[in-house]
mmCIF file of the N, C-alpha and C atoms, coordinates in Angstrom:
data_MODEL
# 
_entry.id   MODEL 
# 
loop_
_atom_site.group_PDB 
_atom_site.id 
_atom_site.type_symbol 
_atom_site.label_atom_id 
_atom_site.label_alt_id 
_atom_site.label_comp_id 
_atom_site.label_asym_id 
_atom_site.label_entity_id 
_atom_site.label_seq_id 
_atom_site.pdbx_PDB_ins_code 
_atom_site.Cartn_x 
_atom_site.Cartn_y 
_atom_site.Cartn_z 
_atom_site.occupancy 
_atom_site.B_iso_or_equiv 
_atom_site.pdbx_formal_charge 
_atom_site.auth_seq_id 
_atom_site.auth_comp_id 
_atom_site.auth_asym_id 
_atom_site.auth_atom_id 
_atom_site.pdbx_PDB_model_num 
ATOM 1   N N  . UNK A 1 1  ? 0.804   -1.209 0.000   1.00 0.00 ? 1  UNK A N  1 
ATOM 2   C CA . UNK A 1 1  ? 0.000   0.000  0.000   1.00 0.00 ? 1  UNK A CA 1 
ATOM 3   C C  . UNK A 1 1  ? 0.847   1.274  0.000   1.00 0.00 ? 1  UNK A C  1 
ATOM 4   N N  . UNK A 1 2  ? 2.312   1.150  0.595   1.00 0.00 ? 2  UNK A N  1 
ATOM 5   C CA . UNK A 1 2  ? 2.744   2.038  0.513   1.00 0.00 ? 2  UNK A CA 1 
ATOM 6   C C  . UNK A 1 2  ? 3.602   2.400  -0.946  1.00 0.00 ? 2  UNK A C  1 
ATOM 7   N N  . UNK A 1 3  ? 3.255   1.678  -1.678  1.00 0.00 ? 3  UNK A N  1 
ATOM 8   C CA . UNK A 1 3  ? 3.270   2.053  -3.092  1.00 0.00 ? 3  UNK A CA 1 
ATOM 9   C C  . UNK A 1 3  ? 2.721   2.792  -3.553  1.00 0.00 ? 3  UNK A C  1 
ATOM 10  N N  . UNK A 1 4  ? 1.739   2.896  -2.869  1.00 0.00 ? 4  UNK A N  1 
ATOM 11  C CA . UNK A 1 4  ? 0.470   3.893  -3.496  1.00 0.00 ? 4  UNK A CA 1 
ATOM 12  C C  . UNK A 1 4  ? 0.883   5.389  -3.265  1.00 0.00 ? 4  UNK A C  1 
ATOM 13  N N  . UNK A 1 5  ? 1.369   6.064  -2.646  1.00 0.00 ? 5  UNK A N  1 
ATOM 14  C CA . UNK A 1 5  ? 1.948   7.375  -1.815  1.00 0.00 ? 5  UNK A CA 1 
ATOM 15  C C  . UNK A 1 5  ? 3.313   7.402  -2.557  1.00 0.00 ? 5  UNK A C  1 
ATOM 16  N N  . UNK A 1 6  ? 4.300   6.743  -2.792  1.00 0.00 ? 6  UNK A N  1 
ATOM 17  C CA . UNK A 1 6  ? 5.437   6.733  -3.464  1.00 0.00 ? 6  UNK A CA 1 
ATOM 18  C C  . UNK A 1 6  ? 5.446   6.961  -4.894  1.00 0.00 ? 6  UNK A C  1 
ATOM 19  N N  . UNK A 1 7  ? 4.274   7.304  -5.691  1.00 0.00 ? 7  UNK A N  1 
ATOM 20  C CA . UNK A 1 7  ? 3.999   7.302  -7.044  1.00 0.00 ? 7  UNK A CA 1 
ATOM 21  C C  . UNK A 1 7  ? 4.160   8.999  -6.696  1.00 0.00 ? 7  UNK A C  1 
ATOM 22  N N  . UNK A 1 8  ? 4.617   9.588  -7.844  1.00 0.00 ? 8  UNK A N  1 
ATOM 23  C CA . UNK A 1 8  ? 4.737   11.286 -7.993  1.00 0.00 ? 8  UNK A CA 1 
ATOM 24  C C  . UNK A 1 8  ? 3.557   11.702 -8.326  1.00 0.00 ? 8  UNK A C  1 
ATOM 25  N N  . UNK A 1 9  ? 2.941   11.114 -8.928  1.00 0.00 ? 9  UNK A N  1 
ATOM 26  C CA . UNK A 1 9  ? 1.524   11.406 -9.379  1.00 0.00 ? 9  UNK A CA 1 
ATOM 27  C C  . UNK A 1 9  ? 0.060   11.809 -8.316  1.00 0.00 ? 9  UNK A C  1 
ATOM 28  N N  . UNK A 1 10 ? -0.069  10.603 -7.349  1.00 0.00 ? 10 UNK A N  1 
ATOM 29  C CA . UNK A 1 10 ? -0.783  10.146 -6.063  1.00 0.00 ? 10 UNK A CA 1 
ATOM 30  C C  . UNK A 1 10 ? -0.753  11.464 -5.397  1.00 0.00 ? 10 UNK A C  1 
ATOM 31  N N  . UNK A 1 11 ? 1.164   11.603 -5.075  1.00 0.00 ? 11 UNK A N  1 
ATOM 32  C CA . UNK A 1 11 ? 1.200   13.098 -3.814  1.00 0.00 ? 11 UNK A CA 1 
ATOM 33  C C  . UNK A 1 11 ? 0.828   14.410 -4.546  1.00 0.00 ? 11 UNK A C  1 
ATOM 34  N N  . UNK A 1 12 ? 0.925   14.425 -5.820  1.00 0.00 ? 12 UNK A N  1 
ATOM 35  C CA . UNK A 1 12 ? 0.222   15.720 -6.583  1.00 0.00 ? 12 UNK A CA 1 
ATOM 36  C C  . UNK A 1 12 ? -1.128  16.087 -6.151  1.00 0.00 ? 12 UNK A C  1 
ATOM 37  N N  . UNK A 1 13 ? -1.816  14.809 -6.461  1.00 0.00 ? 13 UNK A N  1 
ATOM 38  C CA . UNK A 1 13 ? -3.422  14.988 -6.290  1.00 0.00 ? 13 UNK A CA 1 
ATOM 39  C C  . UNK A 1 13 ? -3.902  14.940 -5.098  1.00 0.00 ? 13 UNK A C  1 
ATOM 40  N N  . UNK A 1 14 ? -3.014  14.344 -3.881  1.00 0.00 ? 14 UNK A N  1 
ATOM 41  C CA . UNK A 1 14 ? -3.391  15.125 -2.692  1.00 0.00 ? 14 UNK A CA 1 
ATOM 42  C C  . UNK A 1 14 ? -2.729  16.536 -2.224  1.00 0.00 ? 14 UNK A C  1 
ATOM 43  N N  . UNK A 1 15 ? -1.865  16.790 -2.904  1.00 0.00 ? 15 UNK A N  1 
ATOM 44  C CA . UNK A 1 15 ? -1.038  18.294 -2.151  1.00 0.00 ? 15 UNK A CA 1 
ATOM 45  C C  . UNK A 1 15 ? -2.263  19.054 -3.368  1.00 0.00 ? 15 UNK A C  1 
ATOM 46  N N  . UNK A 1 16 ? -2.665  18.895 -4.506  1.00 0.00 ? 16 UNK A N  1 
ATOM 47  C CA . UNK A 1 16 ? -3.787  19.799 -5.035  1.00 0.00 ? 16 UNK A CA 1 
ATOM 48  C C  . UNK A 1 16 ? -5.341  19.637 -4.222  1.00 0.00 ? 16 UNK A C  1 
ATOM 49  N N  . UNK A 1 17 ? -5.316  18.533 -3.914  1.00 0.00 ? 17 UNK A N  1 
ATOM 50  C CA . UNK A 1 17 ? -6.633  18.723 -3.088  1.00 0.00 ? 17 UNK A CA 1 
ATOM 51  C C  . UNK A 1 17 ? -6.679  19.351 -2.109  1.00 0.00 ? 17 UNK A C  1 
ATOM 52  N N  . UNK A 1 18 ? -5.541  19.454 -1.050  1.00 0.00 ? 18 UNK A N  1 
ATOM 53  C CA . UNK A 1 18 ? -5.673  20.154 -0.440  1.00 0.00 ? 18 UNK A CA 1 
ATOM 54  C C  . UNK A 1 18 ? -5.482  21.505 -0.644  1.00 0.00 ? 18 UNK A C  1 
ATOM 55  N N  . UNK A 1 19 ? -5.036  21.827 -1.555  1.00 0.00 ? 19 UNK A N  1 
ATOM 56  C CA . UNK A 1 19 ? -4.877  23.364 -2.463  1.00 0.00 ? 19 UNK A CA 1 
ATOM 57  C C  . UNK A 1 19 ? -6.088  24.249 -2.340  1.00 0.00 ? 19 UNK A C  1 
ATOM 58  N N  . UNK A 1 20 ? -6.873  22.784 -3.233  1.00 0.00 ? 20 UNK A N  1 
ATOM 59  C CA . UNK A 1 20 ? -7.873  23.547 -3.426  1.00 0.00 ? 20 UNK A CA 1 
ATOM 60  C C  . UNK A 1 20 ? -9.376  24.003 -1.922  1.00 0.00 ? 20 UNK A C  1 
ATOM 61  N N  . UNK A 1 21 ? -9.265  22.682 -1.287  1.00 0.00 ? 21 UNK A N  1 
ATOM 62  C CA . UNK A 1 21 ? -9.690  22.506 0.121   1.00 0.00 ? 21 UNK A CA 1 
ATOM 63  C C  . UNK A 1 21 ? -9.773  24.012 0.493   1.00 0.00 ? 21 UNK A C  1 
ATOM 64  N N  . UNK A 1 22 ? -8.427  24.257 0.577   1.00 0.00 ? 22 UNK A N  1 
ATOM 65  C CA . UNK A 1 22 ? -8.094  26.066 1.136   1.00 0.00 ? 22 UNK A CA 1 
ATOM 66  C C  . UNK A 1 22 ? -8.527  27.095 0.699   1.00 0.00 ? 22 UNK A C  1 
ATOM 67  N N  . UNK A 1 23 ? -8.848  27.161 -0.856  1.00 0.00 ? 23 UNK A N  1 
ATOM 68  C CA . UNK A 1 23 ? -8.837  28.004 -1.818  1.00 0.00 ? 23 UNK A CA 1 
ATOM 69  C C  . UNK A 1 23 ? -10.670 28.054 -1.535  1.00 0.00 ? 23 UNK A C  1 
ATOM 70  N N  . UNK A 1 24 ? -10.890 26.950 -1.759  1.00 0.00 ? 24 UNK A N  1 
ATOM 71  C CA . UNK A 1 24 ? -12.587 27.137 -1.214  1.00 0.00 ? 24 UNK A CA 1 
ATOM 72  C C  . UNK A 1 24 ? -13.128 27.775 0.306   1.00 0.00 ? 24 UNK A C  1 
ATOM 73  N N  . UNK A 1 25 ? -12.049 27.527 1.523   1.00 0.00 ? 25 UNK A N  1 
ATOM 74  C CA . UNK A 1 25 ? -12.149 27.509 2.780   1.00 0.00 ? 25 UNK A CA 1 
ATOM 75  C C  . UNK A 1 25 ? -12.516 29.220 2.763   1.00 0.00 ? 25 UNK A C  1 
ATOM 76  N N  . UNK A 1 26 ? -10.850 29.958 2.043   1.00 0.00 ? 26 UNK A N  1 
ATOM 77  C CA . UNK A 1 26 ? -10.601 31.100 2.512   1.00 0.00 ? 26 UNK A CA 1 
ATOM 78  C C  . UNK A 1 26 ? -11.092 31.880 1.237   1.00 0.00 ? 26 UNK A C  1 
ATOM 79  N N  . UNK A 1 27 ? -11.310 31.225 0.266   1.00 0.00 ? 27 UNK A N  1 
ATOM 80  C CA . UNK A 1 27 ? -11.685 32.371 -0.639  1.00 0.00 ? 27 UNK A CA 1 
ATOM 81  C C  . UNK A 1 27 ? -12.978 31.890 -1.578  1.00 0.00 ? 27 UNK A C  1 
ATOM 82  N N  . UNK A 1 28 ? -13.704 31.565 -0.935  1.00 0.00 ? 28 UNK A N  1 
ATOM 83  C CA . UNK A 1 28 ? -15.257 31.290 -1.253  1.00 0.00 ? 28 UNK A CA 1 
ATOM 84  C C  . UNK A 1 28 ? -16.045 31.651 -2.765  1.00 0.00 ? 28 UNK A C  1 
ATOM 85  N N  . UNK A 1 29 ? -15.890 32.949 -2.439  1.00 0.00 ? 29 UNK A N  1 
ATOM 86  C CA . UNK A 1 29 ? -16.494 33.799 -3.230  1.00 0.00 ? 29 UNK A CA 1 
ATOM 87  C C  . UNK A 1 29 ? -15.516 33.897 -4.720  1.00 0.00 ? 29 UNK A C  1 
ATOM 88  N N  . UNK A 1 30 ? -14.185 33.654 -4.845  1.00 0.00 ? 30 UNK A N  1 
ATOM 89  C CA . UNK A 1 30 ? -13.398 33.628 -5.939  1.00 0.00 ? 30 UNK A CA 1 
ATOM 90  C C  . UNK A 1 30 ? -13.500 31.856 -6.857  1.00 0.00 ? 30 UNK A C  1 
ATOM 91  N N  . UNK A 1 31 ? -14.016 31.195 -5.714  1.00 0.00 ? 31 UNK A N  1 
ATOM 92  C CA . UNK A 1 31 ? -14.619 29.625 -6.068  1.00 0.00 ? 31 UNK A CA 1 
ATOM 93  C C  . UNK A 1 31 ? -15.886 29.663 -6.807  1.00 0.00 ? 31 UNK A C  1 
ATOM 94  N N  . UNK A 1 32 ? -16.347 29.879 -6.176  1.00 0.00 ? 32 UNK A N  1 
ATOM 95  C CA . UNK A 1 32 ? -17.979 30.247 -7.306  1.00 0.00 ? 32 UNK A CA 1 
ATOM 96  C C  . UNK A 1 32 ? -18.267 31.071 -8.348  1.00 0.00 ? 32 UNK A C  1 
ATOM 97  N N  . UNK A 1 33 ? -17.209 31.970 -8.604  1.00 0.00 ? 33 UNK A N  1 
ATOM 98  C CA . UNK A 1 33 ? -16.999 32.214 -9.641  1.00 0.00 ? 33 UNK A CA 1 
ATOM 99  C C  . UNK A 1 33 ? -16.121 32.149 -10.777 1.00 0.00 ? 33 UNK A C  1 
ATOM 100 N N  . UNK A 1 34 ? -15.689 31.252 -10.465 1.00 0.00 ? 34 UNK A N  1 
ATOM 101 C CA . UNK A 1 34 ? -14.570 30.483 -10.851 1.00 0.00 ? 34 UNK A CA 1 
ATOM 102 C C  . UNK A 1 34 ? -15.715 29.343 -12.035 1.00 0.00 ? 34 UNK A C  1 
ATOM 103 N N  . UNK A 1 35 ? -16.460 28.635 -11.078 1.00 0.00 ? 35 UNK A N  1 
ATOM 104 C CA . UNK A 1 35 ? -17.625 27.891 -11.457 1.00 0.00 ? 35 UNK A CA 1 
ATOM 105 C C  . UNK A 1 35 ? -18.439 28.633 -12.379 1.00 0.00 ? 35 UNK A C  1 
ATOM 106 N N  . UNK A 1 36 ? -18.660 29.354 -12.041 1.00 0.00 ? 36 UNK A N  1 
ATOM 107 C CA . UNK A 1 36 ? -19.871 30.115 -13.078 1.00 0.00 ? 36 UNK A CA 1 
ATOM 108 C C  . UNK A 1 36 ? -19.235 30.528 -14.109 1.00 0.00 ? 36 UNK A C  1 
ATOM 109 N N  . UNK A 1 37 ? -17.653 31.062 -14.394 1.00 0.00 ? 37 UNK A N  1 
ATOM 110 C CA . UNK A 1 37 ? -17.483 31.452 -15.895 1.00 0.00 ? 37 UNK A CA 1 
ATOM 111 C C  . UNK A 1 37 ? -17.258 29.935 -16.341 1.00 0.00 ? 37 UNK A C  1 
ATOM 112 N N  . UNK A 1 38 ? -17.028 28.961 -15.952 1.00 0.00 ? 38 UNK A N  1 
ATOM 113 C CA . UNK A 1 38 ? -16.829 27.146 -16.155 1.00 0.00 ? 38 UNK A CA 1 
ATOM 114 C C  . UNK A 1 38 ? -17.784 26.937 -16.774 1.00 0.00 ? 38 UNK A C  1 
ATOM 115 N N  . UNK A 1 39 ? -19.046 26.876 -15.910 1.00 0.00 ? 39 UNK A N  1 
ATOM 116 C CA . UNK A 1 39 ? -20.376 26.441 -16.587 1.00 0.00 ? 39 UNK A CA 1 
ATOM 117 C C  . UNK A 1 39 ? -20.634 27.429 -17.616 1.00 0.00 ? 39 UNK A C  1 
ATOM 118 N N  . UNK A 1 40 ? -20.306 28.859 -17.621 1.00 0.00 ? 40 UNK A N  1 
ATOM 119 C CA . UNK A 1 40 ? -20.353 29.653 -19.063 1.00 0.00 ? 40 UNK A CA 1 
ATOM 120 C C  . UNK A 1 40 ? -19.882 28.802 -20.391 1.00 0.00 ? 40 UNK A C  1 
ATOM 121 N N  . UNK A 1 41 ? -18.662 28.668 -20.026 1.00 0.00 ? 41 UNK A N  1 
ATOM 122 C CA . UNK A 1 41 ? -17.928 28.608 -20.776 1.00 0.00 ? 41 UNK A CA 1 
ATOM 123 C C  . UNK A 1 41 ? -18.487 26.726 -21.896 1.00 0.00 ? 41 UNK A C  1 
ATOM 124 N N  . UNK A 1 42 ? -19.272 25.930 -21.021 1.00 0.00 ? 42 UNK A N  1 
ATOM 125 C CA . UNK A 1 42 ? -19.944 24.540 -22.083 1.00 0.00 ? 42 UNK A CA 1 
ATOM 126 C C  . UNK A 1 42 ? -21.166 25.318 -21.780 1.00 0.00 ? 42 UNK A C  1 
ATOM 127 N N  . UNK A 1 43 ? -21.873 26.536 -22.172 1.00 0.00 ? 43 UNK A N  1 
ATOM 128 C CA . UNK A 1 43 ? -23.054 26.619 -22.326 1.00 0.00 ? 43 UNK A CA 1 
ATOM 129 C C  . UNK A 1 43 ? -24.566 26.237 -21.421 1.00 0.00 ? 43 UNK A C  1 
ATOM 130 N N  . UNK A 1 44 ? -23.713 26.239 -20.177 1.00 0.00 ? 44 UNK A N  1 
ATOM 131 C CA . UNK A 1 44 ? -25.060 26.636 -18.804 1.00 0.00 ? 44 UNK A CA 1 
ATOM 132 C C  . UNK A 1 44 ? -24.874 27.816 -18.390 1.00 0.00 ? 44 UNK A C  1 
ATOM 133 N N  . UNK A 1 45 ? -25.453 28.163 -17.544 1.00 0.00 ? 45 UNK A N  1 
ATOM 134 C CA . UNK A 1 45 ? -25.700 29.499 -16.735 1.00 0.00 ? 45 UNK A CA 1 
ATOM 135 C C  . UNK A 1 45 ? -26.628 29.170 -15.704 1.00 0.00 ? 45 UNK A C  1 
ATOM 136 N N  . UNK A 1 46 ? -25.534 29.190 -13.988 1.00 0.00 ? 46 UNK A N  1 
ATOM 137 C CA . UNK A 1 46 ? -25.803 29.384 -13.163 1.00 0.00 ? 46 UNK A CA 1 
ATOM 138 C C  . UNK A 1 46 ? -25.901 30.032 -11.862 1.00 0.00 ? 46 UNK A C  1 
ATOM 139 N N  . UNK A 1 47 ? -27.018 30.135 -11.607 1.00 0.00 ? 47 UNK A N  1 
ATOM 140 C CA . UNK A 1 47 ? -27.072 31.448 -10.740 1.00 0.00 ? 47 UNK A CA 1 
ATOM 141 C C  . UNK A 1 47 ? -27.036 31.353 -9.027  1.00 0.00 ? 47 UNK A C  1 
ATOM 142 N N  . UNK A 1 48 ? -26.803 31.289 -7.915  1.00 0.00 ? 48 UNK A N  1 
ATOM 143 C CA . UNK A 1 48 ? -26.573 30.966 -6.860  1.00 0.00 ? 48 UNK A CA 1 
ATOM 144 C C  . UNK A 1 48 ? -28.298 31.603 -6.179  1.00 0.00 ? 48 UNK A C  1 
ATOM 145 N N  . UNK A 1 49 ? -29.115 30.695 -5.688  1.00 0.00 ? 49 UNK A N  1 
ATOM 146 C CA . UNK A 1 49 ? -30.364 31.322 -5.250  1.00 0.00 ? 49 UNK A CA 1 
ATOM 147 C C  . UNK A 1 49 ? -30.386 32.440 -3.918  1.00 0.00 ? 49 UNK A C  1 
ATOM 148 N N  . UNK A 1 50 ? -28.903 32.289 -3.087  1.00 0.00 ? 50 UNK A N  1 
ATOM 149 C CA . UNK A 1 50 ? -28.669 32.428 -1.706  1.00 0.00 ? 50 UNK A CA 1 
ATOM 150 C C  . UNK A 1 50 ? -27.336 32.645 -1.797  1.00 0.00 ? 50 UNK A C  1 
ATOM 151 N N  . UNK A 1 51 ? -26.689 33.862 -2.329  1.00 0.00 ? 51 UNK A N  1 
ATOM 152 C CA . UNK A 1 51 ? -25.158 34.064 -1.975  1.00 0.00 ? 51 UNK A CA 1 
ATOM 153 C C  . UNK A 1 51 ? -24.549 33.779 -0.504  1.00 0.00 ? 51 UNK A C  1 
ATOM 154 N N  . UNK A 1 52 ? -25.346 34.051 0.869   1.00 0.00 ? 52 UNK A N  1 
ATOM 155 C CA . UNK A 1 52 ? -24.454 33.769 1.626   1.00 0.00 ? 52 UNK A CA 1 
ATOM 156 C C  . UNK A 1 52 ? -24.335 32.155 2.072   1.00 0.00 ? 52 UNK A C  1 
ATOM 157 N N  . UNK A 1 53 ? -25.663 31.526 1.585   1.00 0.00 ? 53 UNK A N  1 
ATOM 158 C CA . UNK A 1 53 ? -25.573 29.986 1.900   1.00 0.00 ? 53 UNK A CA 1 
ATOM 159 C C  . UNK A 1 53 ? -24.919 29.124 1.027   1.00 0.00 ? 53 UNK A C  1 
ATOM 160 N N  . UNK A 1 54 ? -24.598 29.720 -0.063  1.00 0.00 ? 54 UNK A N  1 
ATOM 161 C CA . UNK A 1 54 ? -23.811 29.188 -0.847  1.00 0.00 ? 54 UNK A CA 1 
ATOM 162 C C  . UNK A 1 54 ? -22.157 29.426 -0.851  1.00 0.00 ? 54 UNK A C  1 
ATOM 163 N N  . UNK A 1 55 ? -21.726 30.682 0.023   1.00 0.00 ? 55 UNK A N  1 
ATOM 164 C CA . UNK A 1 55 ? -20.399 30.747 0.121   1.00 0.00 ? 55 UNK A CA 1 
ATOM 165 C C  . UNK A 1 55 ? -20.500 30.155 1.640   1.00 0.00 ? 55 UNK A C  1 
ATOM 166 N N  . UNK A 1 56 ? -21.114 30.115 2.381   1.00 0.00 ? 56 UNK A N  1 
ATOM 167 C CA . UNK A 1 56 ? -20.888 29.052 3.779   1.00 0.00 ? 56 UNK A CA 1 
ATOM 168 C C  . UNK A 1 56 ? -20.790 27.180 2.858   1.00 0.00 ? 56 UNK A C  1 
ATOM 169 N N  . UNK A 1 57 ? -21.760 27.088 2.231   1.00 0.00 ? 57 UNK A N  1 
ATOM 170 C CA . UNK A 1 57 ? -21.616 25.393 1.949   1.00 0.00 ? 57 UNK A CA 1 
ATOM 171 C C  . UNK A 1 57 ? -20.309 25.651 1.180   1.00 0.00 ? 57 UNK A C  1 
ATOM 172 N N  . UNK A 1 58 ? -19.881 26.302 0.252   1.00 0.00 ? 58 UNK A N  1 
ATOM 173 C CA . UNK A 1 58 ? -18.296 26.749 -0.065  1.00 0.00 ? 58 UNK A CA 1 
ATOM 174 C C  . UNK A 1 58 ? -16.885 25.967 1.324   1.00 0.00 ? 58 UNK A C  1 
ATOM 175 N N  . UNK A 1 59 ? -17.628 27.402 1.536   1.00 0.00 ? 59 UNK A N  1 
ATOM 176 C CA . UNK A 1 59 ? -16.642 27.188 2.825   1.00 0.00 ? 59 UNK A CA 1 
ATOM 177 C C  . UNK A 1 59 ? -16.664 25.819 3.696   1.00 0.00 ? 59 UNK A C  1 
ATOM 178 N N  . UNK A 1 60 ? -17.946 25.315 4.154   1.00 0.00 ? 60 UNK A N  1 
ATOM 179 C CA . UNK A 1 60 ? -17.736 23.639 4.343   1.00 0.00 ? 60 UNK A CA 1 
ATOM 180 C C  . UNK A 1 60 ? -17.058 22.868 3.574   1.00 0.00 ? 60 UNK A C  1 
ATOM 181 N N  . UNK A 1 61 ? -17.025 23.006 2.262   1.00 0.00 ? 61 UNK A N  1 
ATOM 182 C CA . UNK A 1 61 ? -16.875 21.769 1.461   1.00 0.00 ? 61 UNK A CA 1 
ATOM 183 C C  . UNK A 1 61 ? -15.538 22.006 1.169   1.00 0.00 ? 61 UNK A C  1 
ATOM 184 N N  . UNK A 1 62 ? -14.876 22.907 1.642   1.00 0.00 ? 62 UNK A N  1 
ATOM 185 C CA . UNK A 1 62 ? -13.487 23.120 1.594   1.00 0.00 ? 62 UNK A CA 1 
ATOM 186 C C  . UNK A 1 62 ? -13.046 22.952 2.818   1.00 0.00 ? 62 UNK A C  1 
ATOM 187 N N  . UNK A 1 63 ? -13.342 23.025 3.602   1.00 0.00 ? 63 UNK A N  1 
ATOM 188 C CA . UNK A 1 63 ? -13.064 22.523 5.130   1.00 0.00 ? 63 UNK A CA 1 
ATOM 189 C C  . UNK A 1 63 ? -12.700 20.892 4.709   1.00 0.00 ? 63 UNK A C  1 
ATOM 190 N N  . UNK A 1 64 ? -14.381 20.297 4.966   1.00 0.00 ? 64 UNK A N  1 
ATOM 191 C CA . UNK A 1 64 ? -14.434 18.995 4.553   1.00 0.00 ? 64 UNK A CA 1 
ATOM 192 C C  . UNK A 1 64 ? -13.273 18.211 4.089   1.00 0.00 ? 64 UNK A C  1 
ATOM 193 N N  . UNK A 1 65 ? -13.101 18.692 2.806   1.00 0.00 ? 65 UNK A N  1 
ATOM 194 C CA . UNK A 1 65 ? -11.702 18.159 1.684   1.00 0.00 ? 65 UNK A CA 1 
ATOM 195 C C  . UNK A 1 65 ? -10.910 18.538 2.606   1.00 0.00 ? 65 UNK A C  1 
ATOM 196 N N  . UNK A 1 66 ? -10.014 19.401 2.593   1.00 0.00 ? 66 UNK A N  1 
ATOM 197 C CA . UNK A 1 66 ? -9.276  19.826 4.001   1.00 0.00 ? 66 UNK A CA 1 
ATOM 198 C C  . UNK A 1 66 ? -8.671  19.251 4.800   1.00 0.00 ? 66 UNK A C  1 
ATOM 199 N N  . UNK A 1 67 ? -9.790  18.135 5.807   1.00 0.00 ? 67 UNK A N  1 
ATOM 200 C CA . UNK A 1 67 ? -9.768  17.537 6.229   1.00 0.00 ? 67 UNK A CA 1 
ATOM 201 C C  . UNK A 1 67 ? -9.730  15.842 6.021   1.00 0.00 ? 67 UNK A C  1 
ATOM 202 N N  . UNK A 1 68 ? -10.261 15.955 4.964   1.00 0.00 ? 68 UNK A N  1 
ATOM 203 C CA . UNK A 1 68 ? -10.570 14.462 4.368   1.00 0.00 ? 68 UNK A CA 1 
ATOM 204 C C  . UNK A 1 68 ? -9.541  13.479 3.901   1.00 0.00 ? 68 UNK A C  1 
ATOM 205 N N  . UNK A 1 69 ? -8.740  14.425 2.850   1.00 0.00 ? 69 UNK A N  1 
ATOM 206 C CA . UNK A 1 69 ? -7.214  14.409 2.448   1.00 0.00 ? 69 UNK A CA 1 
ATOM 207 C C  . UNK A 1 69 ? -6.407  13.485 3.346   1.00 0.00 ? 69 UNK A C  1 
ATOM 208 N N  . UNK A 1 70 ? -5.727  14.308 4.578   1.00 0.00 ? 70 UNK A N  1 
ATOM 209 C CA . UNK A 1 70 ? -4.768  13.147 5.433   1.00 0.00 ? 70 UNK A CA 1 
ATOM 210 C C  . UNK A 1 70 ? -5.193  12.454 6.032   1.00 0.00 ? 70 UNK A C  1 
ATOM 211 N N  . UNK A 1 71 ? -6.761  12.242 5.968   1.00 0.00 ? 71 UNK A N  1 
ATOM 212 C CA . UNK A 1 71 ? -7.098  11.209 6.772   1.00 0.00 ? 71 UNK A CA 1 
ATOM 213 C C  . UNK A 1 71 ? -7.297  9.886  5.661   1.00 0.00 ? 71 UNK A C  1 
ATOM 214 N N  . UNK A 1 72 ? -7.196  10.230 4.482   1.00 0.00 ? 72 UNK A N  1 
ATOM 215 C CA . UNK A 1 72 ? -6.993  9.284  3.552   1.00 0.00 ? 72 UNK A CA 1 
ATOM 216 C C  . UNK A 1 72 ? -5.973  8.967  3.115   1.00 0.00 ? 72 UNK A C  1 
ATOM 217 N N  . UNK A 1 73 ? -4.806  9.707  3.497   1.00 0.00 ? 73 UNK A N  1 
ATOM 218 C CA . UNK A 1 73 ? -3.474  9.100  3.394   1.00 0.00 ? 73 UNK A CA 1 
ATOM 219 C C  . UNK A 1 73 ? -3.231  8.260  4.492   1.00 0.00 ? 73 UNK A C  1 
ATOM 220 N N  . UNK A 1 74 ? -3.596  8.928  5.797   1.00 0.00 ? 74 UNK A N  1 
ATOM 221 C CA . UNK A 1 74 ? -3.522  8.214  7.049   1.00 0.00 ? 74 UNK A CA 1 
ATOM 222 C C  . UNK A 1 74 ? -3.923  6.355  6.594   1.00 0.00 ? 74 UNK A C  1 
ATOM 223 N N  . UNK A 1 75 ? -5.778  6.515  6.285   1.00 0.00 ? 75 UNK A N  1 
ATOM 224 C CA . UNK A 1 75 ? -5.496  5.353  6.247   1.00 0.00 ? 75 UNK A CA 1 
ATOM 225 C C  . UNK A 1 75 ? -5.053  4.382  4.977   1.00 0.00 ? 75 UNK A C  1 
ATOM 226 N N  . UNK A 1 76 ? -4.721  4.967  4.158   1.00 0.00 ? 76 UNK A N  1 
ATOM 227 C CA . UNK A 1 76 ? -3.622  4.203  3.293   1.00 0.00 ? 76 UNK A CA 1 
ATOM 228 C C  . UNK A 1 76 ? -2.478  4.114  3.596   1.00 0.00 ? 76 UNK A C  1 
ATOM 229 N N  . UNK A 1 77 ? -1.980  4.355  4.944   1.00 0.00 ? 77 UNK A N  1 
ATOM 230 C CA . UNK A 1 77 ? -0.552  4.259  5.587   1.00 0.00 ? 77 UNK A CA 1 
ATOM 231 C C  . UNK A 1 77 ? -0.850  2.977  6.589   1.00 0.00 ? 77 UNK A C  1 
ATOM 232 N N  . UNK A 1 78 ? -2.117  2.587  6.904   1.00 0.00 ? 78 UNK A N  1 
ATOM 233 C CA . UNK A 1 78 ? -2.108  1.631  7.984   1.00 0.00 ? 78 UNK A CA 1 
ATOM 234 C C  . UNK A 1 78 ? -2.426  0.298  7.150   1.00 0.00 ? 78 UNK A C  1 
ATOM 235 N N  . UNK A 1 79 ? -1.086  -0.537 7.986   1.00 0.00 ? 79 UNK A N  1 
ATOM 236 C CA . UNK A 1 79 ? -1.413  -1.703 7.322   1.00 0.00 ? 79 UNK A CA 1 
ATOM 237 C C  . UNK A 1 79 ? -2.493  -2.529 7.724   1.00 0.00 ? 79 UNK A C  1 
ATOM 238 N N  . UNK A 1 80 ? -2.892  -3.421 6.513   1.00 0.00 ? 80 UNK A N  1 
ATOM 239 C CA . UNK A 1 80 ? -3.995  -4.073 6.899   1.00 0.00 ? 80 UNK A CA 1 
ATOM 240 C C  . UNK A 1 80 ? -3.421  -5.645 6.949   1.00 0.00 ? 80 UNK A C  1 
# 
């Protein structure tokens, strides 16, 4: 298992998850719109019904990841 963490690839996509974890945590509002020129850009358009409940679930779901991250390395570090 600890093959899995030793790949260059693996520690990318957790040192970016947690990147981004942060980027949602502390900067909410630059996340959702980030999203909205995204969904512009293949031809949706979306509109947030509740700006501040939508930069709080932001801000959870970057917490969340955040958190989620080393606890998924954690347990891909414990042997089974």
């Amino acid at each position: 298992m600890i093959g899995i963490l030793s790949c260059p690839f693996s520690i990318l996509i957790y040192l970016s998850s947690i990147a981004v974890g942060l980027a949602m945590f502390f900067k909410p509002a630059t996340v959702i719109e980030f999203q909205r020129r995204f969904y512009k850009m293949i031809n949706w358009h979306i509109e947030p019904i509740s700006m501040p409940k939508e930069i709080r679930n932001t801000k959870l779901m970057g917490l969340f990841l955040v958190l989620a991250t080393p606890l998924a390395i954690i347990y891909l570090l414990i042997p089974r």
